[in-house]
C-alpha positions as CSV (number, residue, x, y, z in Angstrom):
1,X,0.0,0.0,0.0
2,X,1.3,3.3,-0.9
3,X,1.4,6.2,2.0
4,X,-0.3,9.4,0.6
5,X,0.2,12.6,3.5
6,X,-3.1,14.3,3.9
7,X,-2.4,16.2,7.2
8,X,0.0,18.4,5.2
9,X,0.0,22.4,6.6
10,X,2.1,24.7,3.8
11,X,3.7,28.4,5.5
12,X,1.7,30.3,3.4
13,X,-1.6,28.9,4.4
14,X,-0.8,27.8,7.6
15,X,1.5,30.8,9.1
16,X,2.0,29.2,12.8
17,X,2.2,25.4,11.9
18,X,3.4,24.9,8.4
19,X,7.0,24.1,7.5
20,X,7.0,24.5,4.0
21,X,6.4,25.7,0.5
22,X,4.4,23.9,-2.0
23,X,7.3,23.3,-4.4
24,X,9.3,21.6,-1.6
25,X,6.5,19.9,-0.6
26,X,5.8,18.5,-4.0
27,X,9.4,18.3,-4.9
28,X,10.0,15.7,-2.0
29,X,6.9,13.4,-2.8
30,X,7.8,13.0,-6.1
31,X,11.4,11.9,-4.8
32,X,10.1,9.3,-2.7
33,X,7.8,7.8,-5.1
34,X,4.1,9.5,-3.8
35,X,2.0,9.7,-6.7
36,X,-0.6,12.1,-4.8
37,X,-0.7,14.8,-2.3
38,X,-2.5,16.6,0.1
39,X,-2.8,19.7,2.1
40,X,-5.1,21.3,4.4
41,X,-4.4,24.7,5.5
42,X,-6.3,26.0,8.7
43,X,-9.2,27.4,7.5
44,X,-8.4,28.4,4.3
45,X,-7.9,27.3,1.1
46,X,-5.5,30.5,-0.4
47,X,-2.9,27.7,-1.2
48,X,-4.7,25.9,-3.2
49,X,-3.8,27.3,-7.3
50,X,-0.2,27.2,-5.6
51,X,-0.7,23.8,-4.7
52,X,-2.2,22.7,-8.2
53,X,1.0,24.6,-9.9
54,X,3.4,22.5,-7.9
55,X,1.5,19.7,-8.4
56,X,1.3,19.7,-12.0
57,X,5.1,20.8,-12.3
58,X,6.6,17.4,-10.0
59,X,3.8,15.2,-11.5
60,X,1.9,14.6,-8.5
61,X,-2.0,14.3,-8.3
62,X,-3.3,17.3,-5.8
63,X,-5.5,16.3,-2.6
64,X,-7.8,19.5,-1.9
65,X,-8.6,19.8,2.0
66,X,-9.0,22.5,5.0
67,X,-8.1,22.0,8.4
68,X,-11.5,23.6,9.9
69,X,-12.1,25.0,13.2
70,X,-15.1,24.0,14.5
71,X,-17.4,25.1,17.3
72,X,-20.6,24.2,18.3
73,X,-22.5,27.5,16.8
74,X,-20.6,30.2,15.3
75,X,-22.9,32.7,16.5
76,X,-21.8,32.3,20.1
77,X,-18.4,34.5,20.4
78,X,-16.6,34.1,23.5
79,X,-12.8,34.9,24.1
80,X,-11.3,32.1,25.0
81,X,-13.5,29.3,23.4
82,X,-12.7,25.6,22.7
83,X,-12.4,25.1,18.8
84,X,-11.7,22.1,17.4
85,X,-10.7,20.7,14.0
86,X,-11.6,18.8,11.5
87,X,-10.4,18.0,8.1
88,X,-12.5,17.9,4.9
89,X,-10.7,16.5,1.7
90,X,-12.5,17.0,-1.4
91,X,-12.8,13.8,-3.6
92,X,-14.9,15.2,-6.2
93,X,-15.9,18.6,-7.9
94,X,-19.1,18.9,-5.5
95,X,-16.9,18.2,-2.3
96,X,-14.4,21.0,-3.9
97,X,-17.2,23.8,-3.8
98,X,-18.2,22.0,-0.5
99,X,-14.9,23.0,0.8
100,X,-15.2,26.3,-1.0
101,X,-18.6,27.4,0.6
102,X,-17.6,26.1,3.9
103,X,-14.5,28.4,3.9
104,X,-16.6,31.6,2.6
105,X,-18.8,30.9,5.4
106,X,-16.4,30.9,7.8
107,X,-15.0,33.8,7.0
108,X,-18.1,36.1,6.5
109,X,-20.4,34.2,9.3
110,X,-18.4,32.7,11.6
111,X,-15.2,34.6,11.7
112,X,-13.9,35.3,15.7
113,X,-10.2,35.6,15.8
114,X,-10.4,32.3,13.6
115,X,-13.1,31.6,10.4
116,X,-15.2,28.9,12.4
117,X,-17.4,26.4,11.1
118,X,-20.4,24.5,13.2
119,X,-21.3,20.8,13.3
120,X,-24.6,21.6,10.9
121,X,-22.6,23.6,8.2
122,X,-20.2,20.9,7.6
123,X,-23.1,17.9,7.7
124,X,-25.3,19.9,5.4
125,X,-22.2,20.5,2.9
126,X,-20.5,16.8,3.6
127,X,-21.2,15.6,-0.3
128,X,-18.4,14.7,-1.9
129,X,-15.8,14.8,1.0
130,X,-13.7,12.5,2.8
131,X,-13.2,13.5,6.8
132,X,-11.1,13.3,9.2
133,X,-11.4,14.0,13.1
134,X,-8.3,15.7,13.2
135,X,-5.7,16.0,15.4
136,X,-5.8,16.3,19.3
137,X,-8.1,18.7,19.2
138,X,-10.4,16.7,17.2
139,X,-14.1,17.6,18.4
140,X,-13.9,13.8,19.2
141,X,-13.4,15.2,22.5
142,X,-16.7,16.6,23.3
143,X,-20.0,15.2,22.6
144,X,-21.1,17.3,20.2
145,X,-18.5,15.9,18.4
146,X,-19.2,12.6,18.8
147,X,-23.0,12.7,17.6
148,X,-21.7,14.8,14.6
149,X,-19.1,11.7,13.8
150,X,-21.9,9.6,14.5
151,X,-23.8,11.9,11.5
152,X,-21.4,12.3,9.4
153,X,-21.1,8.4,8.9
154,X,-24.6,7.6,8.4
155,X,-25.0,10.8,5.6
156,X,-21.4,9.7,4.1
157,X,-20.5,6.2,5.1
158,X,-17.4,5.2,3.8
159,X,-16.0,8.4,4.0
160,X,-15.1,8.8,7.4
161,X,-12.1,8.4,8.8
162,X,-10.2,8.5,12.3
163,X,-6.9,10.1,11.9
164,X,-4.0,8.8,14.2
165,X,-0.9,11.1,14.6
166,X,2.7,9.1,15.7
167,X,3.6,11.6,19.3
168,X,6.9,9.6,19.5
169,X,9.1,12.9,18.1
């Protein structure tokens, strides 16, 4: 089985977690045979015509995805408030505008200090995605989260996945 990186963060998308440029990103998977890639940027998808370019230019098939922040309702704003992430891969052109509306909406609608999504925008905009639960601050933590995952696979079943993250480095 080949190993394709989905949980990818780039430094222009991600400013605070990502390590590197598209082009390195790219160059490296094609060196070590990966036929595909993936990113997802928190919260946004600015990266992704850079993406495609470097893509395209080392011969690797693009993975579109966002790192979202979720909270139970973006129209509760509180300083300090527990977001948690999820990622959203697009595997088709609807889960691409998926992605794409659930970014705008985060921005314009749920935007405090972070573009936020909610549990109901990402079920009712689920078609044509692939999900993860994230990384340790996966909503998996709180039962919200839980009755979403428990949604999300009855809507999308087969494309629901729990991520697992080595913490050994």
């Amino acid at each position: 089985m080949s190993y394709i990186s989905l949980h990818t963060h780039t430094s222009m998308g991600s400013l605070l977690d990502g390590m590197g440029l598209t082009d390195d990103y790219c160059q490296y998977a094609s060196e070590i045979g990966m036929t595909h890639l993936g990113i997802s940027d928190h919260g946004t998808a600015d990266n992704f015509i850079n993406f495609q370019k470097s893509c395209k230019k080392f011969g690797i098939a693009p993975i579109f995805g966002v790192e979202f922040y979720l909270v139970p309702d973006i129209t509760v704003k509180v300083k300090g408030e527990q977001r948690n992430h999820v990622l959203a891969f697009a595997k088709s052109e609807v889960g691409l505008q998926n992605i794409l509306k659930m970014v705008s909406i985060s921005n314009i609608e749920g935007f405090f200090f972070r573009p936020r999504i909610s549990p109901e925008i990402l079920l009712q905009h689920s078609e044509g995605l692939i999900i993860t639960t994230g990384c340790s601050a996966s909503p998996l933590n709180h039962e919200y989260g839980v009755k979403l995952f428990e949604d999300l696979i009855d809507k999308n079943p087969g494309d629901v996945y729990l991520e697992i993250m080595p913490h050994t480095h």
